[in-house]
Structure formats: structure tokens, C-alpha cells
N, C-alpha and C positions, 0 to 999 in steps of 0.2 A: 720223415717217419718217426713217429714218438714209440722206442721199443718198449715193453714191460718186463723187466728184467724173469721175475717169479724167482727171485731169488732168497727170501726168507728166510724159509724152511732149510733149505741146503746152509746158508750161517750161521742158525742158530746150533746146525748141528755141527759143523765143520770149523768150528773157530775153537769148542772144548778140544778136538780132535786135533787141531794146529798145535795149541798150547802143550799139550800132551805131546807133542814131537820135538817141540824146543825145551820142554825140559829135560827128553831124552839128547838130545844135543850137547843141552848146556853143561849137563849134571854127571860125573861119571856112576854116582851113587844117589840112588832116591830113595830115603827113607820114607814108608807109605806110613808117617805121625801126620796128628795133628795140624801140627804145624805145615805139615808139607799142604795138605788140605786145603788148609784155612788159604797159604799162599796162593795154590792152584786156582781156588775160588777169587778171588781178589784178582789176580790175572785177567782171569778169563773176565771177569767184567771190563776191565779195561779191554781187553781186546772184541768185546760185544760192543763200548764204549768207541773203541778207532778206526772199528767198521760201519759203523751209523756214520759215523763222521763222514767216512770216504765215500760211503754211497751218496750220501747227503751229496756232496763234490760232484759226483760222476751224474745225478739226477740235475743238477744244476748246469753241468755244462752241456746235459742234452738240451737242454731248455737255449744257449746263451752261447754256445759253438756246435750245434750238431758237425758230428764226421762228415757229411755230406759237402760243406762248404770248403773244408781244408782236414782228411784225415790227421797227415803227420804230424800237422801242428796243434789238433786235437791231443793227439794220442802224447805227443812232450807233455804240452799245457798238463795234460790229467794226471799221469805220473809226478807229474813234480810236485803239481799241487797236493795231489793226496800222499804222498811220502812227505814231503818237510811239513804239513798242519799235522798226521797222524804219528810221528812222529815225535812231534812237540808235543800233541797231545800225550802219548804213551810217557813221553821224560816226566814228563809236569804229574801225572798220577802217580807216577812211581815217587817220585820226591815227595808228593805231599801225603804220598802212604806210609814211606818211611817217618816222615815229620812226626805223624799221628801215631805207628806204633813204637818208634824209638824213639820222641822227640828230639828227633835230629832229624836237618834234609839230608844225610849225609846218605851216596849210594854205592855199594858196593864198586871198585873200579872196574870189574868180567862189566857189569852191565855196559855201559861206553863202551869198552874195545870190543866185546865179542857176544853179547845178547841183541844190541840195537842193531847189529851187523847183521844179524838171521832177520828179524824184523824185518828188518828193511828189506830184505829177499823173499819175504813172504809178502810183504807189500808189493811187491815189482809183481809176482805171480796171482795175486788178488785181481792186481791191473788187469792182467792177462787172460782174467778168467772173465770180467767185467766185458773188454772189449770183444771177446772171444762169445758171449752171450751178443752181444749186439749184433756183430756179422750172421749168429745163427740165425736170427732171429731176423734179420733181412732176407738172409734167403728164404727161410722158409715163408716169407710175405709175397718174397716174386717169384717162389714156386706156386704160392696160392694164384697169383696174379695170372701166373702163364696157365692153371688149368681153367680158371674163369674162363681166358679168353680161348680156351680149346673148344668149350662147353659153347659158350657164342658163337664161335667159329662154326661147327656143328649145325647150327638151325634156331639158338634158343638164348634165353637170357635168364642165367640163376637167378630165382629168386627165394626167398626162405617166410614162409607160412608156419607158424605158430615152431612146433620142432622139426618140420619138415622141410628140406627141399628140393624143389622142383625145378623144371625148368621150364618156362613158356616159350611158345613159338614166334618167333617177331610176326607172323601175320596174326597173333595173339595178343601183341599188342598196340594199346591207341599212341601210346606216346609217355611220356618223361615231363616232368613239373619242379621246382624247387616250395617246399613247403618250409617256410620257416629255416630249422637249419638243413633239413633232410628232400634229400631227392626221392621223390614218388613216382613209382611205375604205375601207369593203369590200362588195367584189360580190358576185354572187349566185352568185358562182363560187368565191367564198372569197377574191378575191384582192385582195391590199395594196396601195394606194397611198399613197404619203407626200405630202401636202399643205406648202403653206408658207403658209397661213390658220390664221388663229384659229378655233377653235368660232364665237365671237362673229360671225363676219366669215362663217362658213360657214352659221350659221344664218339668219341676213337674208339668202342669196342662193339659199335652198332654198323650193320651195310650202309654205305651213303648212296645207295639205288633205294633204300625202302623208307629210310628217317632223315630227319631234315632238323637244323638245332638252328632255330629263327632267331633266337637271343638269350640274355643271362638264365632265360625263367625256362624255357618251351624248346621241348624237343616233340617233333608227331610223325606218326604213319602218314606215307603217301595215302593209306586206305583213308583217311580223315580227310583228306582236302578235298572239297567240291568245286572249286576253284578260286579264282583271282579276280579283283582289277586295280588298276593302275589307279592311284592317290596321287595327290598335289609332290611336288620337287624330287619327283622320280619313287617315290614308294609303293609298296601295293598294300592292299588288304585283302587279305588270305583270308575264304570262307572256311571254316571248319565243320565235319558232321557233328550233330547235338550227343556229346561225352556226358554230358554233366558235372565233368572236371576242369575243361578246357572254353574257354571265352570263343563264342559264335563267330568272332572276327581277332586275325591276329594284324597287325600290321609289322609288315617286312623293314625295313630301312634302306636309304638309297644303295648304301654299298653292299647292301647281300641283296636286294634287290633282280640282280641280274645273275647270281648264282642259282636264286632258288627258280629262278626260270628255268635255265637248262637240268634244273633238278627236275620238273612239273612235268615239262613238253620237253626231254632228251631230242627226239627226232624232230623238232621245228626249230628253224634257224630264225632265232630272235635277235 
């Protein structure tokens, strides 16, 4: 599952709001000059700077270890990576900001012992917030999943027409197709719906008394087949009613061959 964070908006706004907490941290006195300022500003770019960074990390290793294959060792891998590069990133600004307005690298010693220390704990909770959106955001995909299949379950199959959605009746519809990349529904009306399921996903959430999935391409209504016969090395060719979606003849293969029989004629012992 590829999550999308929508996380933007919430760091552009929460990272001036960080920054503003560790210089009450750091600082027992802040004088609101200038220079306080000018510094805050300069900060906070670098820290809009070590969050690009980490997202950059954590979009990459969805891509490269999703959590699905191995959480824990996700969730190490990610921490570590995005604290020691953001990290180095934040030293490395800080010295060549010093360099540039003091011409020296030279950094304050609080930074080392006791600034990179809060850092680095705002990094661990950055983590947390990252990972912590991921899980949301799974659940709420198999809470969508589980009302889909209520709504099937029911009598129907959601489908979504311009902004609307409805639900059709499976005796509404003729059957399932792969078009390209997208799975197509079509009614008894002839009419198109674009799916954002797999066959795979669409066939486990249809009755296997009413639909039948022949191969990669073709899923149909019992109401569609006018019948069968038997082809060369055990196959058949399946007639189909005139869709104008779906091919006059499907042919079966030998090893679903004798499934889709006891699917046809349940009461004849073939």
C-alpha cells in the first residue's frame, strides 16, 4: 500500500513552532533584536531544510522496504537513517553559517552537548509522527475495505458515476474486464464504470454462485452464459450473451475447465 502522507501543510507550519520551543529550551533569556531574528530565520530554514531531507528518506524507503515486509527493521533502518544524515545535515549548515557570518567554522560548545541533544529528540518524535501517520492511514484504507465489502455483502457493488455513488445490483451486472490498466464494470445497460481494484481484489468480493473469473482479463454473470462445449485437450468455449463489451466466445483452460462446470450445472454430476 503506497500511503500519502498530506503532510505539508502541518511542517511548514510546525517546524517555525519547533524552533520557537528549542530556543525556549536552550536560551534562559531571548532578547526579541534583530539579531535574534535574523537567527530564528536562518534556523528555521535549516530545519524546513532537515525535514525535506527526512521526508525525502522516509518516501524512499516506502518505495525500497515498505513496513509490510519487515516493520521493526523498517522502523530501526528509518530512525537511524534520518537522524545521522539530518543531523549531519543540521552540523554542516550550522558551520558554514557560522563560516559565512563570522568567518570562522568555529560553533559555539552548548551546540554539541546540549542543542544537537533536543534535535535529535525532535527527530526521534518527527519519526514518530511519520510512522504514526502511516498506521493511520492503513487503517483507515481497511476500514474503507471492510465497508466496501459490507455494501457487497448487502446485494451490490459500489461504483462511483461522475460525483456520485451508487451501488449496482450484481443481477445489474454483466461482468468485470481489465482495460488497459483499470478494471471495468459493465451493466446490463452497457454502461462503463472504471474501477480502482484489481480483478484479484474484485473477485473475492463478488458471490461465486453468480460470477465466475475465466482468466487474467474476464470476470461474467451466470446471467451471460448461454452455454458451452467441449474444445480440443480438455477446454471449452464458453458462449456468451451479445454485451458488446465482452468476446461471443470465451475459452476456459483445461484446469478451470472442470470448476467452471460444477459452477454452470451445480446439480449435474460431471
Amino acid at each position: 500500500m503506497v500511503v500519502k502522507y498530506h503532510d505539508i501543510k502541518f511542517f511548514l507550519v510546525a517546524i517555525p513552532f519547533i524552533n520557537a520551543l528549542i530556543y525556549y529550551l536552550t536560551y534562559p533569556v531571548i532578547r526579541f533584536d534583530k539579531h535574534t531574528y535574523l537567527t530564528f530565520t536562518i534556523d528555521t530554514i535549516q530545519g524546513y531544510i532537515a525535514w525535506f531531507a527526512m521526508r525525502s528518506i522516509i518516501l524512499w524507503l516506502d518505495k525500497k522496504m515498505p513496513y509490510s515486509h519487515n516493520p521493526l527493521r523498517r522502523i530501526l533502518l528509518q530512525i537511524l537513517l534520518t537522524t545521522v544524515i539530518c543531523l549531519g545535515l543540521i552540523v554542516l549548515m550550522t558551520i558554514l553559517t557560522a563560516w559565512i557570518v563570522r568567518g570562522s567554522p568555529r560553533v559555539i560548545t552548548s551546540f554539541f552537548t546540549f542543542d544537537l541533544l533536543i534535535i535529535f529528540g525532535w527527530f526521534l518524535i518527527l519519526n514518530g509522527v511519520y510512522i504514526g501517520m502511516y498506521y493511520y492511514q492503513l487503517w483507515k484504507h481497511s476500514e474503507h475495505l471492510r465497508q466496501e465489502e459490507k455494501k457487497i455483502r448487502s446485494g451490490g457493488f459500489p461504483v462511483r458515476t461522475g460525483k456520485q455513488n451508487i451501488v449496482l445490483g450484481f443481477d445489474e451486472i454483466y461482468g468485470f474486464y481489465v482495460e488497459s490498466e483499470y478494471a471495468v464494470l459493465i451493466s446490463r445497460q452497457g454502461k462503463k464504470y472504471l474501477l480502482d481494484q484489481s480483478l484479484d481484489k474484485i473477485e473475492k468480493l463478488l458471490p461465486e454462485e453468480k460470477f465466475f473469473r475465466v482468466n487474467r482479463q474476464f470476470i461474467f454473470n451466470r446471467t451471460m452464459v448461454n452455454g458451452f462445449e467441449r474444445a480440443e485437450n480438455g477446454k471449452l468455449n464458453v458462449q456468451l450473451s451479445d454485451s458488446g463489451n465482452f468476446p461471443g466466445t470465451i475459452q476456459v483452460s483445461r484446469i478451470k475447465a472442470a470448476a467452471f462446470k460444477r459452477w454452470f450445472t451445480p446439480d449435474q454430476i460431471i
